[in-house]
C-alpha positions in Angstrom: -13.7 -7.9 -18.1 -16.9 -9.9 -18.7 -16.8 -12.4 -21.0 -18.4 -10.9 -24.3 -15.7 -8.2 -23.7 -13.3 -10.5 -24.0 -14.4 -12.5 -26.9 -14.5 -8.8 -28.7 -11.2 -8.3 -27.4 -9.5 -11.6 -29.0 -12.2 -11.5 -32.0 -10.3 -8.1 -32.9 -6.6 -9.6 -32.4 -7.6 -12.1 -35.3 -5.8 -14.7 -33.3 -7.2 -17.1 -35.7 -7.0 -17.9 -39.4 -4.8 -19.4 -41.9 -1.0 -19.9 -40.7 1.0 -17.2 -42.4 4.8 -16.5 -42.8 7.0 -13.7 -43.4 10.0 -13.6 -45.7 13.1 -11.8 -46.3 15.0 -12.7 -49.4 18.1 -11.6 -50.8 18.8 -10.8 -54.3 21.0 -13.9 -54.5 18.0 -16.2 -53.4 18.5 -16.4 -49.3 16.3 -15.9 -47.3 14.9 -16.2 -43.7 11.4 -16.5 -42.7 9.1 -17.0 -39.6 5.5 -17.2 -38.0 3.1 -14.4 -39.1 0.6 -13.8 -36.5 -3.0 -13.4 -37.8 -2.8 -10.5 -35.2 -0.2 -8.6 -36.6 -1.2 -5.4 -38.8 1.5 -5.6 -41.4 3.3 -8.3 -43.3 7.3 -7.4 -42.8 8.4 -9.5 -46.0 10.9 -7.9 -48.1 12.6 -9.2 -50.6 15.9 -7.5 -53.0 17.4 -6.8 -49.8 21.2 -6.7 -50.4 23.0 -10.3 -48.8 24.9 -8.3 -46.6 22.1 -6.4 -44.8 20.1 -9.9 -44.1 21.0 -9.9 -40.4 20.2 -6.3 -39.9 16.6 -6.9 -42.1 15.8 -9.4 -39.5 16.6 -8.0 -36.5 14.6 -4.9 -38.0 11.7 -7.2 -38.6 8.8 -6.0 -35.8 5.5 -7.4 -35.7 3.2 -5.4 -34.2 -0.5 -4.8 -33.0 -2.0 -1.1 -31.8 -4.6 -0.5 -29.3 -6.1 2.9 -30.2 -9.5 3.0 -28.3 -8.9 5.2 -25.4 -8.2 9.4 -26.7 -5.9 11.4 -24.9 -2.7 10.3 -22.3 -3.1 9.3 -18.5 -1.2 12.6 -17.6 -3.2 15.2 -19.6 -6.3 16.4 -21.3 -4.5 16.1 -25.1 -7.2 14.8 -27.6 -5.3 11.9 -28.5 -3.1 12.8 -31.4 0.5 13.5 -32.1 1.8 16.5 -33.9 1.2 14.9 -37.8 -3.1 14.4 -36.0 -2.4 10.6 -35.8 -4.3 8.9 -33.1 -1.7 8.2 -30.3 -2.1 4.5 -29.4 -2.7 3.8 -26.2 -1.3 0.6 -26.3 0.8 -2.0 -28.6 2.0 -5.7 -28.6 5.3 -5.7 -30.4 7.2 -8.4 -31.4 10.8 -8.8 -32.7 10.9 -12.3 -33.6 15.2 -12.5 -34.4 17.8 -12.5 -31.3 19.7 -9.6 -31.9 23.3 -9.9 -30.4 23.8 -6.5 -29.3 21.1 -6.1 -26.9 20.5 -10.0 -26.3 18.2 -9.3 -22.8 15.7 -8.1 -26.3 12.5 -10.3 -25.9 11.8 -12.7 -29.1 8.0 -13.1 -27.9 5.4 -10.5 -27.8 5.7 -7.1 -25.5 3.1 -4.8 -24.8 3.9 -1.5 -24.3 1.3 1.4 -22.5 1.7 4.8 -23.6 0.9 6.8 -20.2 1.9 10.2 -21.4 3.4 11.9 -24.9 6.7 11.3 -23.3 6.4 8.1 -20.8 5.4 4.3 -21.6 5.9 1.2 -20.1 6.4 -2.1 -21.1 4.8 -5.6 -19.8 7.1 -8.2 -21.0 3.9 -11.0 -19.8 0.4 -10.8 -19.3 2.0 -11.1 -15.1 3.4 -7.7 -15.5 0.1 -5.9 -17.1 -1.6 -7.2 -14.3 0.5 -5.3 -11.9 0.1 -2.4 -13.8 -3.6 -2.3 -13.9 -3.4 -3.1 -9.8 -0.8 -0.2 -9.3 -3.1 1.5 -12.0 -6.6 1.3 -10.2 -5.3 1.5 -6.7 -4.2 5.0 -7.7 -7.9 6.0 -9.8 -9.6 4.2 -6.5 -7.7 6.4 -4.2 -7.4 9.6 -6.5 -11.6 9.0 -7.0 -12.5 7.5 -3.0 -9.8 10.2 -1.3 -8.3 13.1 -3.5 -11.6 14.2 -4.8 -13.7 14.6 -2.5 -10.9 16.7 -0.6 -10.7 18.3 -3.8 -14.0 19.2 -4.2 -14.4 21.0 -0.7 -11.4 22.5 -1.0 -12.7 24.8 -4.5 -16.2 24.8 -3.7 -15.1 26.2 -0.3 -12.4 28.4 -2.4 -15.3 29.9 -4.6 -17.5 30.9 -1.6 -14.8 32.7 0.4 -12.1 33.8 -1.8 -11.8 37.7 -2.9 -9.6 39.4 -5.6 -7.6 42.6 -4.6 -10.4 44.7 -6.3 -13.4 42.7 -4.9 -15.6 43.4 -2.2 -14.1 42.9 1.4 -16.8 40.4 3.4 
């Protein structure tokens, strides 16, 4: 990535600006608050939420971030949208920033998940693990594009000079 594309990259996070907070307050005046990411696309604040719900509001609270620029899946030729025509995003930093303690191996930083197919995604809990995926990732294109297709392409140009239907001419 050369540097201006990844200035453009952080310049679209937002990853600066004025320090903001969430909140989630109870109609009896609790509440519970944290760090709100310039980068996240939607303030999670609530407030009237019944006093015994507050635990479940923030463990529901997910901060979030979508990478949409790339149409279509890694597995087919879709155009890129799901069955209501939203864009599919190719990509997302989540983060759920309460511990919650039935599934405590939960990250309380930011994840980024890559959607591969409709069906299929995986999730890079560091920026250590997206780096392994993009190896894994290009190793495959570099073979698929160096190996694969050339095979591929005298294979069906080969297929279209020799092959015959039932009903066509016999050479």
């Amino acid at each position: 990535m050369s540097a201006d594309e990844e200035a453009a990259a952080v310049a679209e996070l937002r990853t600066t600006g004025t320090p903001r907070t969430w909140r989630l307050t109870t109609t009896n005046g609790v509440a519970v608050s944290g760090y709100l990411p310039p980068w996240a696309f939607e303030d999670p604040s609530e407030s009237d939420i019944d006093p015994d719900r507050l635990a479940v509001a923030a463990i529901d609270v997910e901060l979030f971030h979508y990478f949409d620029g790339v149409p279509g899946s890694l597995t087919g030729t879709d155009h890129g949208t799901d069955i209501d025509g939203y864009m599919t995003p190719f990509g997302a930093i989540t983060c759920r920033p309460c511990p919650d303690r039935e599934v405590p191996d939960r990250p309380v930083h930011p994840v980024l998940t890559v959607q591969v197919s409709d069906t299929e995604e995986t999730v890079c809990a560091d920026p250590d693990e997206l780096g392994a995926l993009i190896t894994r990732l290009r190793t495959r294109t570099d073979y698929l594009d160096q190996h694969v297709r050339p095979a591929f392409i005298v294979v069906y140009e080969d297929w279209q000079a020799h092959h015959r239907t039932a009903t066509g001419p016999v050479p």
